[in-house]
PyMOL Python script that loads the backbone (N, CA, C, O; Angstrom):
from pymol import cmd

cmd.read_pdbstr("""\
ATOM      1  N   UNK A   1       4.371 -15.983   5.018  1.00  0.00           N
ATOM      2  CA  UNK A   1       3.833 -15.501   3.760  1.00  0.00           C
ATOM      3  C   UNK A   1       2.624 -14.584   3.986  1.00  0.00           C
ATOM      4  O   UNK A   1       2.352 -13.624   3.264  1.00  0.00           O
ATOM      5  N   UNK A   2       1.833 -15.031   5.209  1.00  0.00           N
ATOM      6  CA  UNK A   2       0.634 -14.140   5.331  1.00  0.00           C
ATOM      7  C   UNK A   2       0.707 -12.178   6.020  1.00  0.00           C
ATOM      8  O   UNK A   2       0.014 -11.174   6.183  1.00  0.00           O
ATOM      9  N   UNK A   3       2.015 -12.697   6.182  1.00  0.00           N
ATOM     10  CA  UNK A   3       2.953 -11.318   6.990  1.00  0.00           C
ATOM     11  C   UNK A   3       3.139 -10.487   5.678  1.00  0.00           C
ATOM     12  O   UNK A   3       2.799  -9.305   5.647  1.00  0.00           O
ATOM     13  N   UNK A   4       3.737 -11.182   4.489  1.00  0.00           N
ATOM     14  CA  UNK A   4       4.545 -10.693   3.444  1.00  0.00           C
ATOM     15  C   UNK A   4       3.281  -9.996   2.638  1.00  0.00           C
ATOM     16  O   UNK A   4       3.372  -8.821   2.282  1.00  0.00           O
ATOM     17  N   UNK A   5       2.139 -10.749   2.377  1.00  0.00           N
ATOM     18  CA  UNK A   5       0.666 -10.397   1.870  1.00  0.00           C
ATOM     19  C   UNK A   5       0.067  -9.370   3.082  1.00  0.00           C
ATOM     20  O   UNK A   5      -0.770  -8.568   2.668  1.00  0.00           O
ATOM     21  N   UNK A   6       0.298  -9.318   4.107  1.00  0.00           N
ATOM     22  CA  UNK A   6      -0.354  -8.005   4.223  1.00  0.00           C
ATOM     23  C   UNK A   6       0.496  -6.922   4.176  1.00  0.00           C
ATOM     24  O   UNK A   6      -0.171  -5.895   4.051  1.00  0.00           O
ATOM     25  N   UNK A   7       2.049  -6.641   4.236  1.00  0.00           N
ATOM     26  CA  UNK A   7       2.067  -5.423   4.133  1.00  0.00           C
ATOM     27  C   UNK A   7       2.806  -5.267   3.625  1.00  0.00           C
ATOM     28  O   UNK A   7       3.904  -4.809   3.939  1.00  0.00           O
ATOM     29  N   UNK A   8       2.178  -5.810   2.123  1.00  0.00           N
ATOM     30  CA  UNK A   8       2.718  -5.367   0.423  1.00  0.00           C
ATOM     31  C   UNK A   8       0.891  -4.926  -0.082  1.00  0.00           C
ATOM     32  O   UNK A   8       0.670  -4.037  -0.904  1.00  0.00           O
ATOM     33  N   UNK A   9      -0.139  -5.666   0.533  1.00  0.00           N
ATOM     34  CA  UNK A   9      -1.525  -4.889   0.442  1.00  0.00           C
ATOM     35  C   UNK A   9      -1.535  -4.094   0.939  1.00  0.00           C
ATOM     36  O   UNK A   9      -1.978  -3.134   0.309  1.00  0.00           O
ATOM     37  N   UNK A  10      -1.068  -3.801   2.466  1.00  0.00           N
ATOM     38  CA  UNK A  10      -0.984  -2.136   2.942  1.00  0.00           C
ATOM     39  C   UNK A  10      -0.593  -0.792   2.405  1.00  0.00           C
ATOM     40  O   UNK A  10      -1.166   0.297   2.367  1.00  0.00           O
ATOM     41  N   UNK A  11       1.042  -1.407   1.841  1.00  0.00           N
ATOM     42  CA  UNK A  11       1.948  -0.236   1.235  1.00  0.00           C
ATOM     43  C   UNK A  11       0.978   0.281  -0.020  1.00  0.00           C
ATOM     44  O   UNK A  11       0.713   1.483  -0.048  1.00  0.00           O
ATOM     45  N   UNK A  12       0.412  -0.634  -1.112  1.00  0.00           N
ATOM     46  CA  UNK A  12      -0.058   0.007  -1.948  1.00  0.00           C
ATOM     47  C   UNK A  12      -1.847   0.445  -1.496  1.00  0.00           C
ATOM     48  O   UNK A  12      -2.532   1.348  -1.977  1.00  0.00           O
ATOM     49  N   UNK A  13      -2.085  -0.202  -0.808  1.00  0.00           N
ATOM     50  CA  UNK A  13      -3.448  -0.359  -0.467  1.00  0.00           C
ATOM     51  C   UNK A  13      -3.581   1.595  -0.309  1.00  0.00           C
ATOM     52  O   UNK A  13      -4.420   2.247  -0.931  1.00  0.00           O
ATOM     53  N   UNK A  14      -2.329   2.332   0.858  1.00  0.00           N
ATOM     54  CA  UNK A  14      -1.967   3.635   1.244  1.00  0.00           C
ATOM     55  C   UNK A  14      -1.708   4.319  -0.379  1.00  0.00           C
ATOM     56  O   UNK A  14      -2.343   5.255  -0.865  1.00  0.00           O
ATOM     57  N   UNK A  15      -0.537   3.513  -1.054  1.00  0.00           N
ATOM     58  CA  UNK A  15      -0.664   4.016  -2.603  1.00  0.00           C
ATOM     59  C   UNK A  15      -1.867   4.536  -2.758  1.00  0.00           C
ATOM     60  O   UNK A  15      -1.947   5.752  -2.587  1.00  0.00           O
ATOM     61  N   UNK A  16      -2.739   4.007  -3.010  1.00  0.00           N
ATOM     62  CA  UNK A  16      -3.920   4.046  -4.122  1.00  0.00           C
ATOM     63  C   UNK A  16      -4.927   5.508  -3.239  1.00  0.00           C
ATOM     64  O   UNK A  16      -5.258   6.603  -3.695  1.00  0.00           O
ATOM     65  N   UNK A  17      -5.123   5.004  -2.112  1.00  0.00           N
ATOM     66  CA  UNK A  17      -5.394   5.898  -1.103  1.00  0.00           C
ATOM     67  C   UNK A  17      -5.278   7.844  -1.500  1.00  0.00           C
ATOM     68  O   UNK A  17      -5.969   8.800  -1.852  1.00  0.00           O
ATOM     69  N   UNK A  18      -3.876   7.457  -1.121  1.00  0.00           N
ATOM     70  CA  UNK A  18      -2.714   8.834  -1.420  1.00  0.00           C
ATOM     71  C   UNK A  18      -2.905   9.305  -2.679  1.00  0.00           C
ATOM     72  O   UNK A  18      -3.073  10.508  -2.878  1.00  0.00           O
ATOM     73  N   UNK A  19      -2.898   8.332  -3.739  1.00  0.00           N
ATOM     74  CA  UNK A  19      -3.127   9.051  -5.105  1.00  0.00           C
ATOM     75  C   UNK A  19      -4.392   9.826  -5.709  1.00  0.00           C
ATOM     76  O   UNK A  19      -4.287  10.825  -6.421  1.00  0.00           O
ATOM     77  N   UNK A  20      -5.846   9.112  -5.253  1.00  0.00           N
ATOM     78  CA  UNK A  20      -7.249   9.917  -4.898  1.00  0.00           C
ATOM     79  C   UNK A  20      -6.878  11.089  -4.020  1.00  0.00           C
ATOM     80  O   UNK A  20      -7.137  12.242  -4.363  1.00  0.00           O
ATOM     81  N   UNK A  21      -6.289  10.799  -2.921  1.00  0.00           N
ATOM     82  CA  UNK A  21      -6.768  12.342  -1.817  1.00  0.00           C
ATOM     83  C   UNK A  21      -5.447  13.086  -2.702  1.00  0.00           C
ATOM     84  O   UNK A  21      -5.889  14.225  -2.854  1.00  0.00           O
ATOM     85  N   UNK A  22      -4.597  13.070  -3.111  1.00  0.00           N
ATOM     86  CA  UNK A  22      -4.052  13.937  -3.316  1.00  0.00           C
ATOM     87  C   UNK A  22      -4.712  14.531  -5.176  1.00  0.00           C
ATOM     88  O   UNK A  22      -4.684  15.701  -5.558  1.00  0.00           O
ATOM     89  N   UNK A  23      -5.074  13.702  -5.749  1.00  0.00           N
ATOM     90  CA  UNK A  23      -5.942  14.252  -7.266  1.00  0.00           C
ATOM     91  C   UNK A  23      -6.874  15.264  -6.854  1.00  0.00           C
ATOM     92  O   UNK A  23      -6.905  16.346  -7.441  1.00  0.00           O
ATOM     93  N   UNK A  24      -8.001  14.875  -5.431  1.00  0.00           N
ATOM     94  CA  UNK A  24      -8.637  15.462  -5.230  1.00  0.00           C
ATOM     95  C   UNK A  24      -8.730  16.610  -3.800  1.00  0.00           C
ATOM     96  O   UNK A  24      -9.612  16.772  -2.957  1.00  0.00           O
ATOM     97  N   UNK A  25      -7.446  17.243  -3.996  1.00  0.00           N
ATOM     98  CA  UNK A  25      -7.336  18.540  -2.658  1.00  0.00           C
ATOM     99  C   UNK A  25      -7.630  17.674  -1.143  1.00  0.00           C
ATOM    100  O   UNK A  25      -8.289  18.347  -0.350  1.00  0.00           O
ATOM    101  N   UNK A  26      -7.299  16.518  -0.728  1.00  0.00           N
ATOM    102  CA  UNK A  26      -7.235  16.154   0.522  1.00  0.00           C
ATOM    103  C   UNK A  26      -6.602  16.585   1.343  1.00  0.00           C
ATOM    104  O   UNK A  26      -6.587  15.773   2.268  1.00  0.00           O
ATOM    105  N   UNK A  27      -5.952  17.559   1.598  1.00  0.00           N
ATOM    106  CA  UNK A  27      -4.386  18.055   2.025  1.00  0.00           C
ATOM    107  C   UNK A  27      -4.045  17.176   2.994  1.00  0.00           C
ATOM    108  O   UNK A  27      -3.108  16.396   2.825  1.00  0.00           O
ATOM    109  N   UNK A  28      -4.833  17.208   4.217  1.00  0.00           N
ATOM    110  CA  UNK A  28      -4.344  16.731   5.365  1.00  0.00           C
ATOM    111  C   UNK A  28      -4.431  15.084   5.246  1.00  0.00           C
ATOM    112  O   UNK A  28      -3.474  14.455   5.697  1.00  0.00           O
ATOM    113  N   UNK A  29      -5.223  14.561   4.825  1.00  0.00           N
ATOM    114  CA  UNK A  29      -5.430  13.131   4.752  1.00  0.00           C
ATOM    115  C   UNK A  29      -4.200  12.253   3.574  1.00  0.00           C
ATOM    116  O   UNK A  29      -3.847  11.074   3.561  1.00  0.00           O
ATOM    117  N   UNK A  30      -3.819  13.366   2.725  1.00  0.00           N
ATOM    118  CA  UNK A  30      -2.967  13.142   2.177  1.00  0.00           C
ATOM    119  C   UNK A  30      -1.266  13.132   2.983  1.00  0.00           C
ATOM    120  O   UNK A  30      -0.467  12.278   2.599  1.00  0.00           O
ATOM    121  N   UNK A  31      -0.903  14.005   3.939  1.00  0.00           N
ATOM    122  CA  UNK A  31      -0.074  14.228   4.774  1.00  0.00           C
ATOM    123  C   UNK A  31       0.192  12.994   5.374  1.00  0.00           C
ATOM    124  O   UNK A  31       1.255  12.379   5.296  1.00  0.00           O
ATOM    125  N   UNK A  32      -1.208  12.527   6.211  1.00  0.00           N
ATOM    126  CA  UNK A  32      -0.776  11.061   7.215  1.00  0.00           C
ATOM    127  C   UNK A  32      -0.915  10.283   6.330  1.00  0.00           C
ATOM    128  O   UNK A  32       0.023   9.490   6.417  1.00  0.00           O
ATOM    129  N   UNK A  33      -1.735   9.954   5.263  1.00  0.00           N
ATOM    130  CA  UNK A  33      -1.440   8.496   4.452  1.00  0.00           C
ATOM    131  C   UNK A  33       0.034   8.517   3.913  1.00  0.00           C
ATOM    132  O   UNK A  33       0.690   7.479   3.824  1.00  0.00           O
ATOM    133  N   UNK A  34       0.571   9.870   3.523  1.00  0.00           N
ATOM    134  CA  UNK A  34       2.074   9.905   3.148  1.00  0.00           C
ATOM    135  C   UNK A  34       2.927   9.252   4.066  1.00  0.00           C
ATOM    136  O   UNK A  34       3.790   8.463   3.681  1.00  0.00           O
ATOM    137  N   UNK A  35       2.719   9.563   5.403  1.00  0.00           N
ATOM    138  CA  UNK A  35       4.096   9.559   6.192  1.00  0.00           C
ATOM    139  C   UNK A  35       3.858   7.785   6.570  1.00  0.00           C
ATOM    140  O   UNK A  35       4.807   7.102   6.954  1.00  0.00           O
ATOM    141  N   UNK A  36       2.393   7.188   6.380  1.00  0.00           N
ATOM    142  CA  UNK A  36       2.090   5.150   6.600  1.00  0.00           C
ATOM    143  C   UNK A  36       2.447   4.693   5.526  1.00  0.00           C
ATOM    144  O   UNK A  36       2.696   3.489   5.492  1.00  0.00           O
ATOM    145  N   UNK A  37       2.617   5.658   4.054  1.00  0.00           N
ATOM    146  CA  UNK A  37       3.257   4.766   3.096  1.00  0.00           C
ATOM    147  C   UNK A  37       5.056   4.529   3.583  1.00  0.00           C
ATOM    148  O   UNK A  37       5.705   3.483   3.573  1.00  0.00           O
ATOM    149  N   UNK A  38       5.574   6.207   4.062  1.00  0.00           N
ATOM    150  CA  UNK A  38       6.696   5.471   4.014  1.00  0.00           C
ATOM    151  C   UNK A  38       7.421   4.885   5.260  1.00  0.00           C
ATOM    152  O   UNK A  38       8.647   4.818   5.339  1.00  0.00           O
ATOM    153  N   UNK A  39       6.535   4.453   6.255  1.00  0.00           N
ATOM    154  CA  UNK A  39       6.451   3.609   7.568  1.00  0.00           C
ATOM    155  C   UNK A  39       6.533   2.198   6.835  1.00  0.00           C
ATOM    156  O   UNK A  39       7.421   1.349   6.911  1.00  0.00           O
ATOM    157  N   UNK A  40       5.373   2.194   6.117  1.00  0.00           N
ATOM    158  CA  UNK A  40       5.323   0.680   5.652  1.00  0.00           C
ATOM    159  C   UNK A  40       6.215   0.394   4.432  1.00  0.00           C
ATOM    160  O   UNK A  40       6.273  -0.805   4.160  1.00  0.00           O
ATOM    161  N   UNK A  41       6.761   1.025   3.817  1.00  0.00           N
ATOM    162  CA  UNK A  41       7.992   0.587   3.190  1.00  0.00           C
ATOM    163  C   UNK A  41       9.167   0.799   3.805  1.00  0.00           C
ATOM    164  O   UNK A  41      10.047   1.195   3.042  1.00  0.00           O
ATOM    165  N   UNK A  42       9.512   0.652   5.068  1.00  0.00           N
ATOM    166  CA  UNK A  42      10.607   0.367   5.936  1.00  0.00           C
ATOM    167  C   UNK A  42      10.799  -0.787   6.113  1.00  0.00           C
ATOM    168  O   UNK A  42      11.864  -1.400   6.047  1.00  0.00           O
ATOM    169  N   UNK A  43       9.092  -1.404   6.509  1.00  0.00           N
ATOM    170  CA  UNK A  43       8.900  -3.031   6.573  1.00  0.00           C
ATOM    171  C   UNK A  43       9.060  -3.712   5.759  1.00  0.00           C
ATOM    172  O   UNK A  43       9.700  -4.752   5.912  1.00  0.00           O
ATOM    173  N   UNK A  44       8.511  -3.340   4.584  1.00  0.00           N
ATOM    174  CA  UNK A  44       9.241  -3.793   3.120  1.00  0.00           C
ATOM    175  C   UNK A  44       9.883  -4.382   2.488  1.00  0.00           C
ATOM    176  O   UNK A  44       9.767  -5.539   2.085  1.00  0.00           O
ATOM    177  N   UNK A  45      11.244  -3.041   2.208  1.00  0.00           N
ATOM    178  CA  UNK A  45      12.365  -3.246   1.383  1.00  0.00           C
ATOM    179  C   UNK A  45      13.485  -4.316   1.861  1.00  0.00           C
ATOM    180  O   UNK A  45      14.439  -4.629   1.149  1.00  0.00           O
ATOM    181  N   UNK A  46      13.273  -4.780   3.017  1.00  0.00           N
ATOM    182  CA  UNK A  46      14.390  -5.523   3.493  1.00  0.00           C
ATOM    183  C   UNK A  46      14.050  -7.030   3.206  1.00  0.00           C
ATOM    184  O   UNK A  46      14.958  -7.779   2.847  1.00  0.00           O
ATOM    185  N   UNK A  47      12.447  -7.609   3.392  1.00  0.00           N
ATOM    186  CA  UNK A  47      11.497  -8.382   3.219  1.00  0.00           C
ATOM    187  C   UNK A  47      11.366  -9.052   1.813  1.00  0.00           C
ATOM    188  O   UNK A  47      11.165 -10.239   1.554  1.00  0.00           O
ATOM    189  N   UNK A  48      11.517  -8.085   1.049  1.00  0.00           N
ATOM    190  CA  UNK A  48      11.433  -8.377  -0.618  1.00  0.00           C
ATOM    191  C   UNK A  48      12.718  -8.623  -1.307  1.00  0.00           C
ATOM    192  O   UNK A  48      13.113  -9.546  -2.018  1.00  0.00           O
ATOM    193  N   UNK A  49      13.396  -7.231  -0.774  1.00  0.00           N
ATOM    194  CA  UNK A  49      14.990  -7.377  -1.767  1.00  0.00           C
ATOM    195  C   UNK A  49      15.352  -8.142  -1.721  1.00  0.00           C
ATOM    196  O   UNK A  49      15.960  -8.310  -2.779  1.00  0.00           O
ATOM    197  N   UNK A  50      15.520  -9.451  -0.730  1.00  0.00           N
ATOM    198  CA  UNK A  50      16.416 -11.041  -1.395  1.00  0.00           C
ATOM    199  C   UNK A  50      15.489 -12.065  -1.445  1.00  0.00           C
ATOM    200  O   UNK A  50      15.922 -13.154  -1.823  1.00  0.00           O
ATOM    201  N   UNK A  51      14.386 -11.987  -1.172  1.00  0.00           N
ATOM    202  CA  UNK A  51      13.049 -12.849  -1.266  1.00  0.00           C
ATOM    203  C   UNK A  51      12.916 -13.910  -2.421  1.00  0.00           C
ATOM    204  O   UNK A  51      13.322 -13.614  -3.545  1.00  0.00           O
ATOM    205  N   UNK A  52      12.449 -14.931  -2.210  1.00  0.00           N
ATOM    206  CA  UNK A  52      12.352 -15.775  -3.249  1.00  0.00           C
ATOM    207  C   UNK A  52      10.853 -15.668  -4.132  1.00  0.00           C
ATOM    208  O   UNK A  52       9.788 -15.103  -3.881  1.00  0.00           O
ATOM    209  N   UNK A  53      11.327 -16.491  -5.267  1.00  0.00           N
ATOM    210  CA  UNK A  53      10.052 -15.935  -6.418  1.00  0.00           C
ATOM    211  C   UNK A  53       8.760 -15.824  -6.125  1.00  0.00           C
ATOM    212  O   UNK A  53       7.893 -15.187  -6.724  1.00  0.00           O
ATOM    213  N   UNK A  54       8.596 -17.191  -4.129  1.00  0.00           N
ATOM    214  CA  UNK A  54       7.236 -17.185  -4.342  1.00  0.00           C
ATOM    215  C   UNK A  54       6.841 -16.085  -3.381  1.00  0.00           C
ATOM    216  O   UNK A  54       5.767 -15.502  -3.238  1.00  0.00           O
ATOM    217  N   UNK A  55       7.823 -15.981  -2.859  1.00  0.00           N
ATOM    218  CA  UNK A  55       7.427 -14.291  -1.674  1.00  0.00           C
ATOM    219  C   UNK A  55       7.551 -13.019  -2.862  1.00  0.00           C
ATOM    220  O   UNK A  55       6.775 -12.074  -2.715  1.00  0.00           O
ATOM    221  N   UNK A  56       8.422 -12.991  -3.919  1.00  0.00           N
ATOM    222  CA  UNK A  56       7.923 -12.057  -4.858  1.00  0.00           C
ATOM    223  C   UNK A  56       6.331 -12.463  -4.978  1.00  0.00           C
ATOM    224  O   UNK A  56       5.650 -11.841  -4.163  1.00  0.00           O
ATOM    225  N   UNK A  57       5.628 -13.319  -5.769  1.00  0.00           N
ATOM    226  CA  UNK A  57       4.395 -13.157  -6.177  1.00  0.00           C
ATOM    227  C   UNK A  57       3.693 -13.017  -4.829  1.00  0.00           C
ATOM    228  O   UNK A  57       2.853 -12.118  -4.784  1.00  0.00           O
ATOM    229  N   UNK A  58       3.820 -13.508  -4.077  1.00  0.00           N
ATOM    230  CA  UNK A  58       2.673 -13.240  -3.222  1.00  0.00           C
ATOM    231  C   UNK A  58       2.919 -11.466  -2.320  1.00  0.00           C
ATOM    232  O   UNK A  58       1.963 -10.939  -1.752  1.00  0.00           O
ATOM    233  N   UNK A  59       3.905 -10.993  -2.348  1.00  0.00           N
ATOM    234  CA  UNK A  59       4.089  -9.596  -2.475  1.00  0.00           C
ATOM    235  C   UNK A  59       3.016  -9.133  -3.049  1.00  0.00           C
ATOM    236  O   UNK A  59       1.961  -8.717  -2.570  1.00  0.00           O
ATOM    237  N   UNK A  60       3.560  -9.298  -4.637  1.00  0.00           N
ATOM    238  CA  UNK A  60       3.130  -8.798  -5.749  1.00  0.00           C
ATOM    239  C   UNK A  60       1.431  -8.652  -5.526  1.00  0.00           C
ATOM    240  O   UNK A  60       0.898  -7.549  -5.650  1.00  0.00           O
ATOM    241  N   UNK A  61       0.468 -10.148  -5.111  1.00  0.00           N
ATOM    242  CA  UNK A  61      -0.915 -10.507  -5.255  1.00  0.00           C
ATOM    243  C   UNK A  61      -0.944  -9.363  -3.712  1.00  0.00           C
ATOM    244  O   UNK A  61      -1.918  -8.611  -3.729  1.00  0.00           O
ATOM    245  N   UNK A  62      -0.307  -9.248  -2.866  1.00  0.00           N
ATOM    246  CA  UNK A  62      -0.965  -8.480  -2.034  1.00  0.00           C
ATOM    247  C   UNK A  62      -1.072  -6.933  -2.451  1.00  0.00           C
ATOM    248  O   UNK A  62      -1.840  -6.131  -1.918  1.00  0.00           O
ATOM    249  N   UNK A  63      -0.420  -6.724  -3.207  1.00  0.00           N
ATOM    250  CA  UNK A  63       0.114  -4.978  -3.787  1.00  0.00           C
ATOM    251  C   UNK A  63      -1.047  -5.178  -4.514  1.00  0.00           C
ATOM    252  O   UNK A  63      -1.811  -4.230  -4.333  1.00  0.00           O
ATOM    253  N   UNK A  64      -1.489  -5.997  -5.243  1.00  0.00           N
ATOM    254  CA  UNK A  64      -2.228  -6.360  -6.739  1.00  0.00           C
ATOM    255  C   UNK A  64      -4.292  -5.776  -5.806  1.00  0.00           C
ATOM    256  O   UNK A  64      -5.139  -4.949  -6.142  1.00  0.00           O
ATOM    257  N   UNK A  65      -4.203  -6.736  -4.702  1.00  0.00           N
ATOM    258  CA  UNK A  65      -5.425  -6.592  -4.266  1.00  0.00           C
ATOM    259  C   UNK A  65      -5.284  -5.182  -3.191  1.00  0.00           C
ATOM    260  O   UNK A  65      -6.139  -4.827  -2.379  1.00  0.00           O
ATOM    261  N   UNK A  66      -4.297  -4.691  -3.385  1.00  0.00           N
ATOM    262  CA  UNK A  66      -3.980  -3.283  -2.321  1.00  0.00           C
ATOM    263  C   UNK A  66      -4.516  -1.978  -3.393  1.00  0.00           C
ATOM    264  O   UNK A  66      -4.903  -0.910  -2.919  1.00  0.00           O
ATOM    265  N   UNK A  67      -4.490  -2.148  -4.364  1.00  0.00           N
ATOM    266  CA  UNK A  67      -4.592  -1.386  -4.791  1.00  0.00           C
ATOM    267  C   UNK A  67      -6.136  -1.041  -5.055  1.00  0.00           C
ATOM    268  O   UNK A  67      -6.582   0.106  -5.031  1.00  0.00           O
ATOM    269  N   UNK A  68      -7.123  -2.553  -5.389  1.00  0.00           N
ATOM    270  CA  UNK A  68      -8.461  -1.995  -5.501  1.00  0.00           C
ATOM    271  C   UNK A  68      -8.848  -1.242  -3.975  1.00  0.00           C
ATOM    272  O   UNK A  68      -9.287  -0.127  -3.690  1.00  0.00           O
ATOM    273  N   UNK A  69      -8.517  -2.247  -3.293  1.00  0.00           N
ATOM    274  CA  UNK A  69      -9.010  -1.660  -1.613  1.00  0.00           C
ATOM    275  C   UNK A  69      -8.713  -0.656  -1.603  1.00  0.00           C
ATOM    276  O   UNK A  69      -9.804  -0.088  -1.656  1.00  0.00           O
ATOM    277  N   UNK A  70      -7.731   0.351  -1.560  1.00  0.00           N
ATOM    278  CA  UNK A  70      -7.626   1.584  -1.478  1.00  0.00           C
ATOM    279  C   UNK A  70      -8.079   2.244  -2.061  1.00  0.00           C
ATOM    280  O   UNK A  70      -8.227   3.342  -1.525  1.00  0.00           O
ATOM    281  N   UNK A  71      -8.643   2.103  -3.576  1.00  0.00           N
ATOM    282  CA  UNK A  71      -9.276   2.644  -4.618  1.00  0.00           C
ATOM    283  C   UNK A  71     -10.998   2.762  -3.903  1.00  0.00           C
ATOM    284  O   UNK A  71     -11.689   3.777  -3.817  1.00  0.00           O
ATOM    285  N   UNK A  72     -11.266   1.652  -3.557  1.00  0.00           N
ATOM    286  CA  UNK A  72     -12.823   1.563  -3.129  1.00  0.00           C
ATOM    287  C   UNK A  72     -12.870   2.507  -1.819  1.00  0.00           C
ATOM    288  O   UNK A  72     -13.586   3.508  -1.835  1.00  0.00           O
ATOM    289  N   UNK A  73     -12.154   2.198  -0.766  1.00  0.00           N
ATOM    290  CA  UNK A  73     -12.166   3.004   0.846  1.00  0.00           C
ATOM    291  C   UNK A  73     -12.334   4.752  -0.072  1.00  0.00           C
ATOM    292  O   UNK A  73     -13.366   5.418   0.002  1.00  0.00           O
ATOM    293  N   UNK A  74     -11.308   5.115  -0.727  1.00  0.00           N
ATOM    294  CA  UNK A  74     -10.987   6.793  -1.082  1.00  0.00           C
ATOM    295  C   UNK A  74     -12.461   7.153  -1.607  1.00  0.00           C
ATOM    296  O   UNK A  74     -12.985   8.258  -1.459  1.00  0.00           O
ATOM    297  N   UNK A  75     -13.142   5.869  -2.345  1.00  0.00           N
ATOM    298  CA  UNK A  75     -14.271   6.532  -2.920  1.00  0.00           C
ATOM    299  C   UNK A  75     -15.556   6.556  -1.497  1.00  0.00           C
ATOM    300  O   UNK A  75     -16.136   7.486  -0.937  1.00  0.00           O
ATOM    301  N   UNK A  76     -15.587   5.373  -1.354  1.00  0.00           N
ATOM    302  CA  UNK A  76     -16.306   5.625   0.143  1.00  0.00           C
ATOM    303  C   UNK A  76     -16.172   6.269   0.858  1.00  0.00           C
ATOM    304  O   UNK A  76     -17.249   6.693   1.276  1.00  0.00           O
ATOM    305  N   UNK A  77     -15.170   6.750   1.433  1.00  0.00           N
ATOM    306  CA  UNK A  77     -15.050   7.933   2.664  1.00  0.00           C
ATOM    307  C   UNK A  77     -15.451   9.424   1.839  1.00  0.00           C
ATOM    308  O   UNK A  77     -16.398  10.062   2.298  1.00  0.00           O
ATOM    309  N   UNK A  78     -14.862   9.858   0.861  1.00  0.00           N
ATOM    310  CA  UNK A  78     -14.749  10.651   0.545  1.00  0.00           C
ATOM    311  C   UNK A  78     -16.220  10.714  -1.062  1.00  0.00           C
ATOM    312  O   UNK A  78     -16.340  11.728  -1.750  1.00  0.00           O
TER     313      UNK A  78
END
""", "prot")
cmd.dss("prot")
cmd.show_as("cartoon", "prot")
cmd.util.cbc("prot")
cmd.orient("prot")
């Protein structure tokens, strides 16, 4: 489960990331966070698609806390 929680926080954690640098002209930083989002949804889709309800939510709580983290790092670095 602690496998499944980190890289459903990663995939979006890169989401949230990607969506700042690309609002705000990142070009290049936008390029490599693109190509780790779709690295880490390789790991993913296979992980989730028959998963049971409680590996859905805890997916879900890692995507859920992926998203501030990436939100906070884009504002910090940048």
């Amino acid at each position: 489960m602690k496998s499944l929680f980190f890289t459903a926080w990663l995939q979006v954690f890169l989401v949230a990331l990607n969506t700042w640098q690309i609002a705000n002209g990142k070009f290049v930083g936008a390029l490599l966070v693109g190509f780790g989002i779709s690295l880490a949804w390789t790991f993913n889709i296979k992980r989730i698609a028959i998963g049971s309800w409680a590996e859905r939510l805890v997916y879900s709580s890692g995507a859920c806390l992926g998203t501030g983290s990436g939100i906070l790092l884009a504002n910090w670095i940048y």
